[in-house]
C-alpha positions as CSV (number, residue, x, y, z in Angstrom):
1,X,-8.8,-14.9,-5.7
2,X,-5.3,-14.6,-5.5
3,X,-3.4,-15.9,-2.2
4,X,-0.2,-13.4,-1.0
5,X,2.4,-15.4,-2.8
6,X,1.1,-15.3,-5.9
7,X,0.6,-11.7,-6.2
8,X,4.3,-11.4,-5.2
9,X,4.8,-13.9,-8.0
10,X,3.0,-11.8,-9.9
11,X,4.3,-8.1,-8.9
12,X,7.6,-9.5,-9.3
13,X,7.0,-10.7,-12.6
14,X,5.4,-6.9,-13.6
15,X,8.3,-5.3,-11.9
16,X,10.9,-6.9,-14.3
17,X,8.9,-7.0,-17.6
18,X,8.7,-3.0,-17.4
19,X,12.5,-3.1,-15.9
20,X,13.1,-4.7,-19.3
21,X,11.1,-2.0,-21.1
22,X,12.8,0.9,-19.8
23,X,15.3,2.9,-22.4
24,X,18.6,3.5,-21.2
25,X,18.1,7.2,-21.8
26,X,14.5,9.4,-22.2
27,X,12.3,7.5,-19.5
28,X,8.6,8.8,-19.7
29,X,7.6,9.5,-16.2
30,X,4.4,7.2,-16.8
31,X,7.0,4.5,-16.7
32,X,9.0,5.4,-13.8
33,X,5.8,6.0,-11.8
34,X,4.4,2.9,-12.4
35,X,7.3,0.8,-11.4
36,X,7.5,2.8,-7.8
37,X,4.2,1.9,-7.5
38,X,4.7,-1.6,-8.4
39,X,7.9,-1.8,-6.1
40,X,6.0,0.0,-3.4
41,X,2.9,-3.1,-3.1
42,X,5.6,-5.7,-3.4
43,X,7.4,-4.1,-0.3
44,X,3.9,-3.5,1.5
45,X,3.6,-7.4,0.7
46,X,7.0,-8.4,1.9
47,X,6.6,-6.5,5.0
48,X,3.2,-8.6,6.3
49,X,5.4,-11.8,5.9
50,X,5.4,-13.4,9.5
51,X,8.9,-13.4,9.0
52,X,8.8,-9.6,10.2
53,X,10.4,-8.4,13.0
54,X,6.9,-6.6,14.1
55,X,6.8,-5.2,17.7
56,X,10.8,-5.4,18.5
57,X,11.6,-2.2,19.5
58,X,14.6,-0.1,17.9
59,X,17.0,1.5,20.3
């Protein structure tokens, strides 16, 4: 099993191996959906870091 930080290792690594893939011009959508999706659990990763500012409220 995996532990957070190594999936962010990990996401990271995917995110900029298919960055690296991408053609200047002509993207397939496959591509493009994949990497939002990518980018999307690597933010829902970041955000559970204690770090967070969780329960402040925004005025």
């Amino acid at each position: 099993m995996e532990t957070r930080q190594e999936r962010i290792n990990k996401l990271k690594e995917q995110i900029a191996d298919l960055k690296s893939r991408l053609p200047a011009h002509s993207v397939k959508p496959p591509m493009l959906i994949e990497l939002e999706e990518l980018e999307e659990q690597l933010e829902l990763l970041l955000g559970a870091e204690p770090e967070t500012k969780e329960g402040k409220e925004k005025i």
